[in-house]
C-alpha positions as CSV (number, residue, x, y, z in Angstrom):
1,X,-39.8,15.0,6.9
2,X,-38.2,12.5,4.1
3,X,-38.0,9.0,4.4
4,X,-35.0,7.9,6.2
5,X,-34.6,5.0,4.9
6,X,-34.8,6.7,1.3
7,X,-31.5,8.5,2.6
8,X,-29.9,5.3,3.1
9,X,-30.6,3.7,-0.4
10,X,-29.0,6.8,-2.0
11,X,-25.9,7.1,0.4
12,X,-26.1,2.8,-0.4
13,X,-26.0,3.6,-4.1
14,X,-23.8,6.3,-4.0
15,X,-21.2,3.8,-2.0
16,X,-21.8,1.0,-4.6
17,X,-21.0,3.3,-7.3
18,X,-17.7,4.0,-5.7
19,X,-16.6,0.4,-4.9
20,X,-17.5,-0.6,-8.9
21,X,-15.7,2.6,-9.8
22,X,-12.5,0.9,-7.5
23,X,-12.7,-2.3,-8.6
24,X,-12.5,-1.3,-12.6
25,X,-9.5,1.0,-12.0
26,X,-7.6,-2.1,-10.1
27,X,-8.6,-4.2,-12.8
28,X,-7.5,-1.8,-15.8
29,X,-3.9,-1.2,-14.2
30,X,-1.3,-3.6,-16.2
31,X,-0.2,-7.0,-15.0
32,X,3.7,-5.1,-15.6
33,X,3.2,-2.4,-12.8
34,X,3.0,-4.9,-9.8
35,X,3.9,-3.6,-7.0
36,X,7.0,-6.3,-5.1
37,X,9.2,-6.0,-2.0
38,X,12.7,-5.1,-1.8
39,X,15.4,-7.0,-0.3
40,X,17.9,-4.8,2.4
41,X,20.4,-4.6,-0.1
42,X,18.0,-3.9,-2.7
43,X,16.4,-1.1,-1.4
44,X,20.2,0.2,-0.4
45,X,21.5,0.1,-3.3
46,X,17.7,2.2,-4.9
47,X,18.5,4.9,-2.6
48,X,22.3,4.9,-3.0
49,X,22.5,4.1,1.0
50,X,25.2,1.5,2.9
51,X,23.3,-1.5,3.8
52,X,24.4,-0.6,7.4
53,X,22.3,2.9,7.3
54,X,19.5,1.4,5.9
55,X,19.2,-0.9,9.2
56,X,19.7,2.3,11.0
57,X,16.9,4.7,9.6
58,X,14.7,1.3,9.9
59,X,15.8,1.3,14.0
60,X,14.7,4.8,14.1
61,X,11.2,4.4,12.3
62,X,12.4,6.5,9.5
63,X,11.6,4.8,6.2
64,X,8.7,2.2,6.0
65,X,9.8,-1.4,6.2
66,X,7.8,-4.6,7.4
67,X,10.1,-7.4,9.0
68,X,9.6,-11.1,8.6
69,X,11.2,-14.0,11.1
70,X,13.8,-12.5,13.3
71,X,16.7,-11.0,10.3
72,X,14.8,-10.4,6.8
73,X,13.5,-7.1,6.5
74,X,11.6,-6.1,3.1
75,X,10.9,-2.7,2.5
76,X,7.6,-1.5,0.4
């Protein structure tokens, strides 16, 4: 039988190598391409909607949206 704890260093290793591997792509991606929040009339007027459907498909769970205090919604 092999040495468990020889299975755990590799699986270890083999995790490492993919968290280094993580970290340099988020590091080589350019300060330009960040990602922000949209406003509601922001994101209505990206997808060509009324500001009024907007609130709508966010009611019915239908875009993704994050809301913050009791009126401003930003969408991702």
């Amino acid at each position: 039988m092999d040495n468990p704890f020889q299975e755990l260093y590799e699986r270890l290793d083999r995790i490492e190598g993919l968290l280094v591997s993580v970290k340099e792509h988020k590091s080589s991606e350019p300060d330009g391409e960040e990602e922000r929040l949209l406003n509601v009339r922001e994101a209505a007027r990206f997808l060509g909607d009324a500001v009024a459907t907007l609130y709508g498909r966010t009611s019915k769970n239908e875009i993704p949206f994050y809301k913050r205090g009791k009126t401003t919604i930003k969408f991702d």
